[in-house]
Steps between C-alpha positions, in 0.01 A plus 500: 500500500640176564386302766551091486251278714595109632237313556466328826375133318765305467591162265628192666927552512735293462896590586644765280783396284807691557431700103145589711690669763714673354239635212289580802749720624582665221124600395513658880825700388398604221119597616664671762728734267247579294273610825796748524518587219157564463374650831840691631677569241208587237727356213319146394683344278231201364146535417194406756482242280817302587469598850216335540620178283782477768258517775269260354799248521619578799144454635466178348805383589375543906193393461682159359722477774384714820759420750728724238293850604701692715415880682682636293354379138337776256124300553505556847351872488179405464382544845435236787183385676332801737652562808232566794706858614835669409788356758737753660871540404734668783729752225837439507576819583269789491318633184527872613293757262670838349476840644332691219622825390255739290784790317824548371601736831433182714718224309763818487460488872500119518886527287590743751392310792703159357786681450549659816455177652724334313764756453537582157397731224459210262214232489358318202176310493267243287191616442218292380108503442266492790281231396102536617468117579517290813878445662587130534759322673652179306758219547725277400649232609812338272352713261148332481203734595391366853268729661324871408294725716305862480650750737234502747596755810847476402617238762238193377373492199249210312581224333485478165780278329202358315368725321842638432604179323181589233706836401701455209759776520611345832746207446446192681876420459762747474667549185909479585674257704676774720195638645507500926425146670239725698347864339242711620335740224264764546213569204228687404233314299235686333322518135586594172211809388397299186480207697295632783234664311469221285414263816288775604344426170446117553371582845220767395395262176461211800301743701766495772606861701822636331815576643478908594883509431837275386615515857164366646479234223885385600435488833145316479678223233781418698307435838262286382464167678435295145802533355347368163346920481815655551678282238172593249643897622792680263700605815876590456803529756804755485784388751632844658702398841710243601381444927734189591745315317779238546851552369654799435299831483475735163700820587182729341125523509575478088711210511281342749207567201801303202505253710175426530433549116795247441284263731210484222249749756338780327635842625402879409554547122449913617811563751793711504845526653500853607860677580339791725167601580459759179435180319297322728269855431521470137422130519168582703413739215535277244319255620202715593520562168488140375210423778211479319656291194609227750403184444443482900357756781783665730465777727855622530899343500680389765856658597747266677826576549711247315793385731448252765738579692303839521198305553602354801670768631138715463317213716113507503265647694195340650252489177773603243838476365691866547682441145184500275219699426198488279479810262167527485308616150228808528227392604181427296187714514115526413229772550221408710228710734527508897174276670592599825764613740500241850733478806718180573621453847835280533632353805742825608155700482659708200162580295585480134219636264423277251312576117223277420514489097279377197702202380730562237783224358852674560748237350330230473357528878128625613549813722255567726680682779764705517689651809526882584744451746448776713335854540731685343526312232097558403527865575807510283317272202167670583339177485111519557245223458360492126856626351633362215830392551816309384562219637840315528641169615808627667780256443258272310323400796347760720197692396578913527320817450777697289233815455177636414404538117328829507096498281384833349216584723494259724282557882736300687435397922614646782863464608648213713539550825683208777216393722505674891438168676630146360200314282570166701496599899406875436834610717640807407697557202872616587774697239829439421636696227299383187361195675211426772470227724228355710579562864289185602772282518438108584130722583486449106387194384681554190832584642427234718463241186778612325744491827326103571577420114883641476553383835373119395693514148753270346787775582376568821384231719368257268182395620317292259103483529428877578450637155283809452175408498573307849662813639218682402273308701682448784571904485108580462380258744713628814696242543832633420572890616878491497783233341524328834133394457585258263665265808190524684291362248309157561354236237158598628492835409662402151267255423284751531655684137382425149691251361643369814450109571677273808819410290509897383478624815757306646781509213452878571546442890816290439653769191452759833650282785797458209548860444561558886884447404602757267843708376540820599534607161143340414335681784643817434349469178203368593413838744442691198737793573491775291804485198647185710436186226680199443834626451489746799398254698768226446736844545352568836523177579886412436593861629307448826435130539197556750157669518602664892818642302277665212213601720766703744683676218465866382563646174843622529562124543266349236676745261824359597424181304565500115191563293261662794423830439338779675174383431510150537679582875192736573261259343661249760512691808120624476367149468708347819435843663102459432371345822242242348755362281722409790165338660452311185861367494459421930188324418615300193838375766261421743321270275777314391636670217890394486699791342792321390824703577752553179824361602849712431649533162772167466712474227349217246841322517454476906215346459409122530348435199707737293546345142218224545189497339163370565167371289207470695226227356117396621375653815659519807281491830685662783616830274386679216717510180550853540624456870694179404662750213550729668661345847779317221565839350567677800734206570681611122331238329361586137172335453406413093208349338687242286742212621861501290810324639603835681168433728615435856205382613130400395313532803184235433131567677160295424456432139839643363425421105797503211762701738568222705502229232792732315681559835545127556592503120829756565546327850395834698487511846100419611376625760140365708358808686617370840873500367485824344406643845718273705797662243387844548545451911833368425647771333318769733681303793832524343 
């Protein structure tokens, strides 16, 4: 494999003649070509030998004249000096995942479901691999890579342009000269098979742990903090998805993927443009087929439908888009013995039987536990402790009894039966169908955990500094019964908690006092309802625009709104109907908890900010980003990571970095804090 080093000692230079320039810059072209050549389009056309004769005199050519290396320059992907943590990079827009379909009868469904919204009998679709590897979001700039970072929770992700720059089928500078002044592309990066179990190899011989799987060993390369181990790593990138771009827009998800081949970035070799969904079935089969003689793990395709115009018209829903699915290979599975069978308690109180196994690799992962999912379910299976059974990792990921491998002979135990009386509090056990639930309530100190932990999460109300083990403690030690316990703590009793110091105890004070003020939509969702998440929530909110409104509606009403059924409206009126829910929501006003209302539906072009758009750089002292973000967007702004010359304004807080250095570069509007705020009481006086 080639790789090409520059070393960082460097001869005394004197000024390059003009022949020295422009050799310079050819040895870049034609290193460049030759990376494409070599690592996208698997069709080198010179030996390793001449490669690396070009590289030697490029390399010698900048370590005679330094001021000459630029970014962009094949030497440069040798990796950087360690960074102390990964930085956080605001997405342009989202990095939603995929709904994942498991059978033919569900993507049928999935056809049938786009067509009826759409109105027609006739959709086609690209269909690609599902790569096993860790997403990434990358950009350009003028067609020079600028800035790359891991998906993270889908709204921030980590920075890791660095250790990008060290992967070789990833072009510093794009290959054509009509390629977008500004483009957003979506990746997966991951390992070749041969190449991860020959660094598993390396590793073992070295007495270092090896990678359990490809995935793991992508993920754990690219996050390093020395890039100089990541560039030593043979990771690869496929380009799937175009997120932003400048300029006009490709008509189709396929000639969205052209274009980006025609920009020198490696795409899916594997992908089809499928006229109806009979062929996005046969392609599934045929590449189940081909699976195993991959040179790369994937765990299904993904369908898209190809038109954007469709795309657009489909819209997104809160964690995915509605015009693309994963279609999901069959699962993998090993035989292994049942240990034990235990009970898990979750924060509704649903009990949720759990089997304790003996360790077995399914995939590449170590299984260990696997969930039974209910009562019925074990009957069904007739799973007892001391069973063999075959074990599954359903989608890839979750561990899954799938049955019970009968033995000649065998004494096996008693049959499981759900416990009378919950194993944490001892309340009694309730029945709802095929599932029980603890009756204990916030009496149940696990309920009670899980409600303090999804009420405190980065969805919910955002409260940084009460992980688990904190809630835990603060749970066990009395100190909070209910969610509006949390106000009434004091830094005496949490300096009382392990791990808890002065400056601990009082970042955690000030993340509470700044959670007081919170969206409807977040509190909602923080509550915990029953089948009311994210989406639901933000529904709720918009439909209702205060907590009083929800709170006082029945179902017929709830059921009135577009995607509430009959269960989510029951599921609603039993938790504002249950009187010590209503206390907990008095109490939590009465301590200063702000319930922001959601204002009326405008039309974007009514709005002040309509067409403007806003970068936010450093820290900003009197609001969050995500309340700064959001108080411009609900104004019509569009907020983006990345200044361009369409960039309205760059609003600048305490130690802004590169963003404001290129927004005085394209002349953009800045903006101090003060001004920002000063602009925002403008418009909401006009």
């Amino acid at each position: 494999m080639r790789q090409g080093s520059l070393h960082n000692d460097s001869l005394p230079s004197s000024k390059a003649t003009p022949a020295e320039h422009e050799r310079l810059a050819h040895l870049k072209g034609q290193i460049r070509h030759h990376d494409y050549l070599y690592y996208i389009k698997d069709q080198p056309e010179i030996s390793d030998g001449e490669y690396d004769r070009l590289f030697r005199e490029l390399t010698n050519l900048e370590r005679t004249y330094p001021e000459l290396v630029t970014p962009d320059s094949p030497t440069q992907r040798v990796g950087a000096s360690p960074v102390d943590k990964l930085g956080k990079v605001q997405h342009e827009r989202p990095m939603l995942s995929l709904d994942s379909l498991m059978n033919s009868e569900e993507v049928l469904a999935f056809d049938q479901r786009m067509k009826r919204e759409l109105g027609t009998d006739h959709i086609g679709y690209t269909v690609e691999p599902k790569f096993d590897g860790l997403s990434v979001e990358i950009v350009y700039d003028h067609g020079t890579f600028v800035r790359g970072s891991t998906r993270g929770d889908g709204q921030v992700g980590e920075d890791v342009t660095i250790n990008l720059r060290t992967i070789r089928s990833l072009p510093l500078q794009l290959e054509t000269g009509s390629y977008p002044d500004h483009l957003v592309v979506r990746g997966e990066v991951y390992m070749r098979l041969s190449d991860f179990h020959a660094l598993n190899r390396r590793m073992t011989e070295r007495g270092d742990d090896a990678f359990a799987n490809p995935r793991n060993a992508a993920a754990g390369s690219l996050r390093q903090l020395d890039s100089h181990i990541t560039a030593s790593r043979p990771l690869v990138l496929t380009c799937y998805e175009v997120t932003a771009m400048t300029g006009a827009q490709p008509s189709s998800h396929w000639a969205e993927l052209e274009m980006l081949a025609m920009c020198g970035l490696p795409i899916p070799h594997l992908r089809q443009r499928c006229e109806s969904i009979d062929q996005v079935l046969a392609f599934h089969r045929e590449t189940e087929d081909q699976r195993d003689n991959l040179p790369y793990e994937i765990d299904g395709v993904v369908v898209k439908v190809d038109r954007a115009d469709w795309q657009a018209q489909l819209g997104m829903k809160s964690r995915s888009p509605r015009w693309a699915i994963a279609f999901k290979f069959p699962p993998r599975k090993e035989i292994t013995e049942v240990q034990d069978i235990v009970i898990s308690v979750g924060r509704t109180g649903a009990l949720t039987p759990l089997a304790l196994l003996k360790p077995v690799d399914v995939g590449g992962v170590t299984i260990s536990r696997a969930t039974l999912h209910n009562a019925d379910e074990v009957a069904r299976k007739d799973i007892r402790v001391g069973d063999t059974v075959r074990v599954e990792r359903a989608g890839d990921v979750i561990p899954a009894i799938t049955e019970r491998i009968p033995i000649l002979n065998e004494a096996r135990s008693d049959s499981f039966h759900m416990p009378l009386h919950c194993p944490i509090c001892n309340s009694t056990v309730a029945r709802e169908g095929a599932y029980f639930y603890c009756t204990g309530q916030a009496a149940c100190p696990a309920q009670l955990k899980g409600a303090i932990e999804h009420f405190v999460s980065k969805t919910a109300l955002n409260i940084d500094g009460l992980g688990k083990k904190t809630v835990a403690q603060l749970v066990d030690l009395g100190l909070v019964r209910d969610l509006s316990d949390l106000y009434r703590l004091r830094a005496e009793q949490l300096l009382e908690l392990e791990g808890f110091a002065e400056r601990s105890s009082t970042l955690l004070l000030n993340a509470l006092a700044q959670s007081k003020h919170v969206s409807l939509d977040r509190f909602l969702m923080g509550l915990g309802i029953r089948q009311v998440g994210q989406h639901i929530a933000k529904v709720l909110a918009k439909e209702f625009g205060s907590l009083d409104a929800i709170m006082s509606a029945n179902c017929v009403r709830f059921q009135e709104v577009r995607e509430i059924g009959p269960e989510i409206s029951e599921s609603l009126v039993s938790y504002f109907q249950e009187r010590s829910n209503r206390r907990v929501i008095d109490e939590l006003r009465i301590l200063g908890v702000s319930i922001i209302d959601t204002p009326p539906a405008q039309s974007s072009a009514a709005l002040p900010f309509a067409g403007k758009s806003f970068v936010f750089t450093g820290g900003l002292v009197r609001l969050t980003r995500d309340e700064a973000k959001a108080l411009v967007e609900r104004m019509g702004a569009t907020v983006s990571s990345a200044v361009s010359k369409k960039t309205s304004y760059v609003v600048a807080g305490t130690d802004p970095g590169s963003k404001l250095d290129q927004a005085k570069k394209l002349e953009v509007v800045v903006l101090s804090e003060e001004a920002f705020l000063e602009l925002i009481e403008q418009q909401q006086e006009n």
